[in-house]
C-alpha positions as CSV (number, residue, x, y, z in Angstrom):
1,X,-19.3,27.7,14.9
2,X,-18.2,24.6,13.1
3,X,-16.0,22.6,15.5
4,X,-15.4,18.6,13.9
5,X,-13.1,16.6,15.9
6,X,-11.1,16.2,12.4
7,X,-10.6,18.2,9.4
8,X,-8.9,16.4,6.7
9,X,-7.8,18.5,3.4
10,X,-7.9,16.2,0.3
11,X,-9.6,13.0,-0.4
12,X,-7.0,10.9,-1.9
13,X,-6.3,7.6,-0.8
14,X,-4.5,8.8,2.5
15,X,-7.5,11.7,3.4
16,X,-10.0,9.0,2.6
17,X,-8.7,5.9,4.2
18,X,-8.1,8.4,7.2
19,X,-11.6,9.5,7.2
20,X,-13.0,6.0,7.1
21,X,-10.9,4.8,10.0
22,X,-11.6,8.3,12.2
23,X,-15.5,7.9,11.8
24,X,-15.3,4.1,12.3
25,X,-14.0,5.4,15.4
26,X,-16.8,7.1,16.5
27,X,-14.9,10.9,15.8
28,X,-16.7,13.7,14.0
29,X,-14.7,14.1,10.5
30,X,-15.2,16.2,7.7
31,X,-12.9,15.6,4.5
32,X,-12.6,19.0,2.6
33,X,-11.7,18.3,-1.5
34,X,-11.3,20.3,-4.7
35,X,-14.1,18.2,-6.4
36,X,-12.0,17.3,-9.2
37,X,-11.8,13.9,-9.8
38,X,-8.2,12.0,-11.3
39,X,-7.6,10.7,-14.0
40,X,-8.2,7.3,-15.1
41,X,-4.9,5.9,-15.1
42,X,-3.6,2.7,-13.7
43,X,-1.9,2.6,-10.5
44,X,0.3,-0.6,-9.5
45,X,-0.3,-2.0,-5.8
46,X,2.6,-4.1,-4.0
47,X,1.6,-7.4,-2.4
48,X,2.4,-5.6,1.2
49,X,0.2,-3.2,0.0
50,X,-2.6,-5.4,-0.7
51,X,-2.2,-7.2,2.9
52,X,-2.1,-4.2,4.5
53,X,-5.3,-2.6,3.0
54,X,-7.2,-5.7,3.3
55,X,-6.5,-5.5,6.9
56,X,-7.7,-2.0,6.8
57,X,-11.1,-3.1,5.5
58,X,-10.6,-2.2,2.1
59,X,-10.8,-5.0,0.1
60,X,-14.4,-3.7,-1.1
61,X,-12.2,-0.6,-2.8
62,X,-9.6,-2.8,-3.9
63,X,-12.1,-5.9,-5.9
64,X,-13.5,-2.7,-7.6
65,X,-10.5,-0.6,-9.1
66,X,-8.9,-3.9,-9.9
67,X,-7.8,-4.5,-13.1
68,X,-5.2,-7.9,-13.1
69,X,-2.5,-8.9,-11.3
70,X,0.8,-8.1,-13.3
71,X,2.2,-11.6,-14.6
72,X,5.5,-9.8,-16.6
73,X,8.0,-7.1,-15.9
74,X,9.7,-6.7,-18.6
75,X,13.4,-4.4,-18.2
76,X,14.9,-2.8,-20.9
77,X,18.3,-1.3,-21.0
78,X,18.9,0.3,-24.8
79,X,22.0,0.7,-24.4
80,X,23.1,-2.2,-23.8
81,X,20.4,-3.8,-25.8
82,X,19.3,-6.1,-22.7
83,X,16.1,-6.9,-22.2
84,X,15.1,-9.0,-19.0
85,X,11.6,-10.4,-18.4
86,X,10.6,-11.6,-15.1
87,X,7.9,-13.2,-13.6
88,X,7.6,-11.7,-10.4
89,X,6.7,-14.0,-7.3
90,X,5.4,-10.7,-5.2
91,X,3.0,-9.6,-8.2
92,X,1.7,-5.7,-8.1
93,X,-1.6,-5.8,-9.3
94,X,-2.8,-3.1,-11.4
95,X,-5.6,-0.7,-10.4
96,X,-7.5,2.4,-11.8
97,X,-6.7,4.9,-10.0
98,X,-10.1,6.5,-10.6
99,X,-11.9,3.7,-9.8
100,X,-10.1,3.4,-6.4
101,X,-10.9,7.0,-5.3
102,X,-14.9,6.9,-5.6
103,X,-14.6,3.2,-3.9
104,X,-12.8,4.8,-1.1
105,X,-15.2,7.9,-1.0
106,X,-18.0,5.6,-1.1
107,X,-16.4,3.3,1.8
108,X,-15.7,6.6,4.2
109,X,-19.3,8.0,3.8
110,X,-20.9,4.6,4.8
111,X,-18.2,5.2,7.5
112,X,-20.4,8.6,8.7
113,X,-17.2,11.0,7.4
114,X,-19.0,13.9,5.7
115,X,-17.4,15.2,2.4
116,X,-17.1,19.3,1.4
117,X,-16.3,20.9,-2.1
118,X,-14.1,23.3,-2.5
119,X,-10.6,24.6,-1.6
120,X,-9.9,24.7,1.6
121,X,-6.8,26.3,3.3
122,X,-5.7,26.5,6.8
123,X,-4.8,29.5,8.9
124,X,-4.6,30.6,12.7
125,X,-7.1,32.7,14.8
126,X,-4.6,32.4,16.8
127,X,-5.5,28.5,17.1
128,X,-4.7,26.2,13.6
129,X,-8.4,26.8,11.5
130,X,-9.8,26.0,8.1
131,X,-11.1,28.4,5.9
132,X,-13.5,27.2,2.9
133,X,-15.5,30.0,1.3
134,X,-16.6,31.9,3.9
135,X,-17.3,29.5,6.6
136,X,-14.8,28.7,9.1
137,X,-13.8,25.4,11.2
138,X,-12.2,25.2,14.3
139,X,-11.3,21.3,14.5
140,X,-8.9,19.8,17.1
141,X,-6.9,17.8,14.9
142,X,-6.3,19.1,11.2
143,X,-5.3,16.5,8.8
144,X,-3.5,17.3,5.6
145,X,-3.6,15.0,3.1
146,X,-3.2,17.4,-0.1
147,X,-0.1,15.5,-1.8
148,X,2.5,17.4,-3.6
149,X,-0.5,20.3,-4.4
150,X,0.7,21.3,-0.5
151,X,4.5,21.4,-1.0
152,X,6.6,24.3,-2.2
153,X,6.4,24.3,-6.0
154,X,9.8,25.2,-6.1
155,X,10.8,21.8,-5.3
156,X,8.1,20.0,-6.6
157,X,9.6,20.3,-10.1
158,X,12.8,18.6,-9.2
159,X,11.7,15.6,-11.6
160,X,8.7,15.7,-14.1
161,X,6.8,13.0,-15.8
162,X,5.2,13.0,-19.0
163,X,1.9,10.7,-18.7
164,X,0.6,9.3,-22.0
165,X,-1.8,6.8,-22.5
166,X,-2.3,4.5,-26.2
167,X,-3.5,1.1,-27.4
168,X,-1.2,-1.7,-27.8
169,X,-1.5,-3.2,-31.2
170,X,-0.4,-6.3,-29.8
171,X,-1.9,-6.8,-26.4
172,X,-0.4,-9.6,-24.0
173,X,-2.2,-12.4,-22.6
174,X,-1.9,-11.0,-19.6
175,X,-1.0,-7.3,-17.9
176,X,2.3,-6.4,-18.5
177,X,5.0,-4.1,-16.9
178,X,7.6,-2.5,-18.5
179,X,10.5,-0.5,-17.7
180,X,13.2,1.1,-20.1
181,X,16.3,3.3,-19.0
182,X,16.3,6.1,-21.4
183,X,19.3,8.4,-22.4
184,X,17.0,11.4,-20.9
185,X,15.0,9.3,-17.9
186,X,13.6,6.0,-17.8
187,X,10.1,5.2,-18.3
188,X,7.4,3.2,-16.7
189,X,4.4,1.3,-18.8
190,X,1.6,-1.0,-17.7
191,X,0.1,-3.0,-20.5
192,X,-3.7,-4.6,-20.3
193,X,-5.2,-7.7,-22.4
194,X,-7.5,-5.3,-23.4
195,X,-5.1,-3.4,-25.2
196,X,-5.3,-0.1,-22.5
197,X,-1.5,1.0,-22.3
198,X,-0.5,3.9,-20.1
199,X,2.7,5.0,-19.0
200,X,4.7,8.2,-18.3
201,X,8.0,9.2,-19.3
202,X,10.2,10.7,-16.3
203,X,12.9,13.1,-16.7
204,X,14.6,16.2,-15.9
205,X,11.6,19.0,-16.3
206,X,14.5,20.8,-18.5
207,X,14.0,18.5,-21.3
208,X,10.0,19.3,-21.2
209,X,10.6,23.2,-21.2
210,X,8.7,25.2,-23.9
211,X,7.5,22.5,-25.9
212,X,4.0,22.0,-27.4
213,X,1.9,19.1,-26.8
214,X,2.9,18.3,-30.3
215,X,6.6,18.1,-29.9
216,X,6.1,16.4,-26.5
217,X,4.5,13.4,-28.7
218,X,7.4,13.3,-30.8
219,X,9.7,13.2,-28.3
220,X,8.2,10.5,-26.7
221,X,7.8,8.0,-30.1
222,X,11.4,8.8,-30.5
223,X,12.4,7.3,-27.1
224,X,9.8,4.9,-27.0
225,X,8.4,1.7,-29.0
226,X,4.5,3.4,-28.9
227,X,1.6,3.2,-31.5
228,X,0.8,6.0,-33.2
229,X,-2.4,6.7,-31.6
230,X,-0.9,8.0,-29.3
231,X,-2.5,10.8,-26.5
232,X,0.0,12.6,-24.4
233,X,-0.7,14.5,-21.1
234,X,0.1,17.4,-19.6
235,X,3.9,17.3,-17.7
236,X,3.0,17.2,-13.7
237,X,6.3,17.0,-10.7
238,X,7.4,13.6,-9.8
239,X,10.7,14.4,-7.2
240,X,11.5,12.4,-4.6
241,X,10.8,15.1,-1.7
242,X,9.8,14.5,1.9
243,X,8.8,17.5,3.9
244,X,11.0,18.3,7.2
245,X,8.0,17.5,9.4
246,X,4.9,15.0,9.6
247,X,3.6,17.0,12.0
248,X,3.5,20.8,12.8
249,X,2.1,23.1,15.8
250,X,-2.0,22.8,16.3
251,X,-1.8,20.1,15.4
252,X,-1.5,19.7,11.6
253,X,-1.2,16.2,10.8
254,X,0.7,16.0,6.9
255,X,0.4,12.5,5.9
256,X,0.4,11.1,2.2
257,X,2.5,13.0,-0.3
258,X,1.5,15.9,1.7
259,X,4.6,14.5,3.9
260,X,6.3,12.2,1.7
261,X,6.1,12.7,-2.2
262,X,7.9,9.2,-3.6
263,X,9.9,9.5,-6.7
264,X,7.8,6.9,-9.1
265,X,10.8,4.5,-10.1
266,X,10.3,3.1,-6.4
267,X,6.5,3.6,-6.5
268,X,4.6,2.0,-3.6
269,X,2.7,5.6,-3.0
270,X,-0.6,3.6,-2.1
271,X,0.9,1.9,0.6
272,X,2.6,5.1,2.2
273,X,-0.8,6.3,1.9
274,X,-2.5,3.4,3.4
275,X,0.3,3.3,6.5
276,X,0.2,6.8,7.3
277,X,-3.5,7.1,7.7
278,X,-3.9,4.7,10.1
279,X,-0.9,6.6,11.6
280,X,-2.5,9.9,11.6
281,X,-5.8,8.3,12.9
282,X,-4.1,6.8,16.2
283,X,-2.2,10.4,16.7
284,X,-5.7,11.7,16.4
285,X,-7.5,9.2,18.7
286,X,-4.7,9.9,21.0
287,X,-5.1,13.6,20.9
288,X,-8.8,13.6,21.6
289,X,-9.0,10.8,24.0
290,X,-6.8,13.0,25.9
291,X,-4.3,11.2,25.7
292,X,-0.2,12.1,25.5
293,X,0.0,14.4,22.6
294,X,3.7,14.6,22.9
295,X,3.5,10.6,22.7
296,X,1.4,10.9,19.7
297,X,3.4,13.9,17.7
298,X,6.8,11.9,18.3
299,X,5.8,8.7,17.0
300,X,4.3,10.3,13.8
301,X,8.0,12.0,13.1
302,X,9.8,8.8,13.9
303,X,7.7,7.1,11.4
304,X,7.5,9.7,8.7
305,X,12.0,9.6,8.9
306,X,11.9,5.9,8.4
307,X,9.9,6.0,5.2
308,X,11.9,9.1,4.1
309,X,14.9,6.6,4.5
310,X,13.1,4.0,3.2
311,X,12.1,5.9,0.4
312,X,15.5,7.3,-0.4
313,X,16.7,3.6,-0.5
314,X,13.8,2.0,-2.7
315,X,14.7,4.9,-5.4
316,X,18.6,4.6,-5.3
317,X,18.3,0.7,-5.6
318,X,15.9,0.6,-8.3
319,X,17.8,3.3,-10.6
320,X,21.2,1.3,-9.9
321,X,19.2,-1.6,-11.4
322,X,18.1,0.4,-14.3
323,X,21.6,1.3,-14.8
324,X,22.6,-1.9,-14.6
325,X,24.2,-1.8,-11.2
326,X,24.3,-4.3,-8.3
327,X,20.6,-4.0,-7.2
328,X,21.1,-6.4,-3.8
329,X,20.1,-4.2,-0.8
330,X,23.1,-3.1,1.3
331,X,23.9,-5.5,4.1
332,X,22.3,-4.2,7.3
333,X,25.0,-2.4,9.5
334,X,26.2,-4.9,12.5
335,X,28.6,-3.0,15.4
336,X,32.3,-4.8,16.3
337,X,31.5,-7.3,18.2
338,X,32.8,-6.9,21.7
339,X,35.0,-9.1,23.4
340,X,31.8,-11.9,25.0
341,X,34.2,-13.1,27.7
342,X,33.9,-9.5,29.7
343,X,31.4,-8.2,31.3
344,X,28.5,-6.3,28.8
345,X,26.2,-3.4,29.2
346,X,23.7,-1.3,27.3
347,X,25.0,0.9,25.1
348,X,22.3,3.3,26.2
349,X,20.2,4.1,29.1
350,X,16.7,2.8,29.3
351,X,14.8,5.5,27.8
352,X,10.9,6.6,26.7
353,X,9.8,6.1,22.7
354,X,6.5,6.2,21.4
355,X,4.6,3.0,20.5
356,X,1.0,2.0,18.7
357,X,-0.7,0.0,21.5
358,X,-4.2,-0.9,21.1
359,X,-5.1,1.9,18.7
360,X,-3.5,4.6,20.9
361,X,0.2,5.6,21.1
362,X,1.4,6.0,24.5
363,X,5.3,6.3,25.8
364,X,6.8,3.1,26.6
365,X,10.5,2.3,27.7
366,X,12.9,0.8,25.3
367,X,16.0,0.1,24.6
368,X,18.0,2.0,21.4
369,X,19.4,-0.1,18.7
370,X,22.3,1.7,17.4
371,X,23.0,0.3,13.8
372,X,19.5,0.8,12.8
373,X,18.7,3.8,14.6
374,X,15.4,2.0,15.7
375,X,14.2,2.0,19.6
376,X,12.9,-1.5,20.4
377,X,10.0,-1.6,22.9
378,X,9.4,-5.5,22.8
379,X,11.2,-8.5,22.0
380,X,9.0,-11.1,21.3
381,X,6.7,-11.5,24.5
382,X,9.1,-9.6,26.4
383,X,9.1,-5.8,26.9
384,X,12.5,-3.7,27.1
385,X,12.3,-3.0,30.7
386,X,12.5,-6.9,31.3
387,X,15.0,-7.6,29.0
388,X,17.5,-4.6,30.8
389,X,16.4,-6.2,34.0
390,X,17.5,-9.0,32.8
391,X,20.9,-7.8,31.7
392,X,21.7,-5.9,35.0
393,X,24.1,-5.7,36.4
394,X,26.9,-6.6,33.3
395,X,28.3,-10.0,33.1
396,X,30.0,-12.0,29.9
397,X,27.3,-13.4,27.2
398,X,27.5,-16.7,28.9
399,X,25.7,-15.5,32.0
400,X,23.5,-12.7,30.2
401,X,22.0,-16.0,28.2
402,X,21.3,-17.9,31.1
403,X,19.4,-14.9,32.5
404,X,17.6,-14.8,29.6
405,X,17.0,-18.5,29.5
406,X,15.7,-19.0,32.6
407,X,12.9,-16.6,32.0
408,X,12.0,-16.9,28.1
409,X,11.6,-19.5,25.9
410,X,14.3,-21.4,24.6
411,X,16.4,-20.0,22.0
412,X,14.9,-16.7,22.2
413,X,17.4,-15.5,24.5
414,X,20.5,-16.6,22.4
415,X,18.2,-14.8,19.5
416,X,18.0,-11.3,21.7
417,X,21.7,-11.4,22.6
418,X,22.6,-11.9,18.8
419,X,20.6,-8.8,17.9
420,X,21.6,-6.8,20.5
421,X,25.4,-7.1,19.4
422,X,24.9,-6.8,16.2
423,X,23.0,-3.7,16.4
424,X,25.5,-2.2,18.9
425,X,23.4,-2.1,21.6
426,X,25.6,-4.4,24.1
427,X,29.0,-2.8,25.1
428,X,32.2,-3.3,27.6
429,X,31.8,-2.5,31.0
430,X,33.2,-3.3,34.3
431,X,31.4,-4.9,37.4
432,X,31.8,-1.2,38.8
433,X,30.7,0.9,35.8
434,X,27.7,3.3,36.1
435,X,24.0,0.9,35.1
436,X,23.3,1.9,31.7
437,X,20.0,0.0,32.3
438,X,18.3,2.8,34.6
439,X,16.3,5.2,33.3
C-alpha cells in the first residue's frame, strides 16, 4: 500500500515549488501530472515575485526561462486615442512559461520529490485517497495544485482569452509590454527584440461562441495592430474566481489556481503560486510533525481570503486604469479617532491566530486590527501579549505612551499607538470597565 507523506496533483509552478520545498524537508512527496507539457508562451514575473522566488531557491529556474526584463509598457486607450508609454521603475521580467516548468521539475527531482504520469483524482475510503490507474495512495496530506482544470467549469468560463502568438515586423530594442482597452475586452502583448510577440485577447466568452479558428483571426486583426502571420490559439477561461475554501476535510490542501484563479489584467499568478506553496508546505510540515492541525488549516484560509481580496483589488484598479479612471489605490480605512484625553482600551479581547514561526504554524495571541481585518501577533520586537500588558489597565494616550516608552525603543511606542487608532483597535473605556486585554 502506497502511503507518501504528500501527494501533490499537478506540477505547475505551485505543485512543483511545493514539492521541492516538502522533500527539501526531509518528507516523502510524490507529484502526480497529466504529462502534458504548456505551451511556450511568455509569462511576466513582478519584481516581488522575483525576491520572493530567489528566496525560495529558485533563481536556478528563473536564469533559465528568462527572457528580458520589460523596459516599456505601453497603454493604449482607442477611444480616446491615448497612448501612454512608461518605463516602469518595478520592471516584470518576461519568462517562458515552458522553460520555467522543466526548470522547476528539474529543481524538485534533485530535491528527492518523485514525479507520476497520469490523471490522478482524489476520493475517500472513507479517509481522503488518490486514485491513478489502478493503484491507490493513502498520503496524510493531499495537495492540490491542478489550477482552474480543478474548478467547476461552470464558472471557469466567466471570462475567456484568446492566446495568439506572431512576429513583430518591427521589433523594439528592447521587450516591450503592451496593453489596449478594446470595445469587446482589453488585450495584453509582450514584445521581444527577437521579434517573438504573443499576447491574448480577453473578453466575454460570448463574443468567441461558434466561431472558427478562421474568424477568430479576423476578429482579432480587426481589434488589433498584428502582422499577418498571424497564429491563433484555442479560446481557454480566464475569470477572476477564488474557490470558498483553501483547505477542505483530510486534509486537501488547494493552493495555486486550484484556490485562486486570477483574472490576467492583474496578473501576478507566479507569485500566488510561489506564496502559497511555501504556505501549503508549512501546513504540511505542521500536520506531520504533529503539530496543531487546527493551527495549520486556519492560517491557510486566512491567507487564501487576503489574496482573494487582494486579488479583487489588483483587477478592479487595473481595469479602472484601462478605462481611464483614477487608478490610486483607495486610502487605507483609519477608525474615528477617540477622544486621547480618556481613558483607552482594546477594542477586542486578546485572542489566538495562527502564525508562520520557524517553518511551522502554531497559535499565538494577538490583538485584532479592525480597519484591516488583520490579527497582529508582533509589533516590531514586541509580541501582542506584551503590548496588551502594556496597555492594561486603560489610561489616556499620554500614559499608554509612556508605558510603551519605558519598555521599547524610542518612537516605537508613539508608532504602535498611532496604528492601533487608526486601525480601530484602541477604544473608550472607564477605569472600571471590563479588561478587554484578557484572553
Amino acid at each position: 500500500m502506497d502511503r507518501p507523506d504528500i501527494v501533490i496533483l499537478g506540477a505547475g509552478p505551485a505543485g512543483t515549488v511545493a514539492a521541492m520545498l516538502a522533500a527539501a524537508q526531509g518528507m516523502d512527496v510524490l507529484i502526480i501530472d497529466s504529462g502534458h507539457p504548456p505551451a511556450a508562451r511568455i509569462e511576466s514575473l513582478p519584481p516581488m515575485g522575483r525576491a520572493l522566488a530567489y528566496d525560495l531557491g529558485l533563481q536556478p529556474a528563473l536564469d533559465a526561462a528568462f527572457l528580458g526584463r520589460v523596459a516599456s509598457i505601453d497603454l493604449h486607450r482607442p477611444a480616446s486615442s491615448e497612448t501612454r508609454r512608461s518605463a516602469p521603475a518595478d520592471a516584470p521580467d518576461l519568462l517562458d512559461r515552458a522553460t520555467l516548468h522543466a526548470a522547476l521539475h528539474t529543481l524538485a527531482r534533485r530535491s528527492g520529490a518523485k514525479l507520476a504520469t497520469g490523471r490522478g483524482w482524489i476520493g475517500s475510503s472513507p479517509t481522503p485517497t488518490v486514485a491513478l490507474g489502478d493503484r491507490r495512495f493513502f498520503p496524510r496530506v493531499i495537495i492540490d495544485a491542478r489550477g482552474r482544470a480543478a474548478l467547476p467549469r461552470a464558472i471557469r468560463n466567466a471570462v475567456a482569452a484568446l492566446p495568439f502568438r506572431t512576429v513583430s515586423p518591427a521589433p523594439p530594442p528592447a521587450p516591450r509590454m503592451e496593453v489596449t482597452a478594446l470595445a469587446i475586452g482589453w488585450s495584453w502583448i509582450a514584445t521581444l527584440p527577437s521579434g517573438r510577440c504573443e499576447g491574448a485577447l480577453f473578453t466575454d466568452p460570448r463574443n468567441l461562441a461558434g466561431l472558427t479558428a478562421t474568424r477568430r483571426r479576423a476578429m482579432l486583426l480587426s481589434h488589433l495592430a498584428l502582422a499577418e502571420d498571424l497564429h491563433v490559439g484555442r479560446p481557454c477561461p480566464a475569470a477572476l474566481h477564488a474557490a470558498p475554501f483553501a483547505t477542505a476535510t483530510g486534509p486537501i490542501l488547494r493552493i495555486g489556481d486550484a484556490a485562486l484563479a486570477r483574472d490576467p489584467v492583474a496578473a501576478h499568478g507566479l507569485v500566488h503560486a510561489f506564496r502559497s506553496a511555501t504556505h501549503a508546505v508549512a501546513a504540511a510540515a505542521t500536520i506531520l510533525g504533529q503539530g496543531d492541525a487546527s493551527a495549520a488549516l486556519a492560517f491557510l484560509e486566512q491567507r487564501h481570503a487576503k489574496a482573494c481580496r487582494q486579488a479583487a483589488e489588483g483587477t478592479a484598479l487595473a481595469l479602472a486604469g484601462l478605462r481611464g479612471e483614477s487608478a490610486h489605490p483607495a486610502e487605507p480605512a483609519r477608525a474615528a479617532v477617540p477622544p486621547l484625553n480618556r481613558p483607552l482600551r482594546l477594542s477586542r479581547a486578546l485572542h489566538e491566530a495562527p502564525v508562520l514561526a520557524n517553518g511551522r504554524i502554531v497559535w499565538a495571541k494577538a490583538i485584532h486590527l479592525p480597519a484591516s481585518g488583520e490579527d497582529a501577533t508582533t509589533f516590531g520586537p514586541s509580541d501582542a501579549a506584551t503590548i496588551a500588558h502594556l496597555l492594561d489597565p486603560p489610561a489616556p494616550v499620554a500614559t499608554l505612551a509612556r508605558r510603551l516608552d519605558a519598555v521599547l525603543p524610542a518612537t516605537l511606542g508613539h508608532a504602535i499607538l498611532k496604528r492601533l487608532i487608526d486601525e480601530g483597535a484602541l477604544v473608550p473605556s472607564d477605569q472600571t470597565g471590563s479588561r478587554a486585554t484578557m484572553a
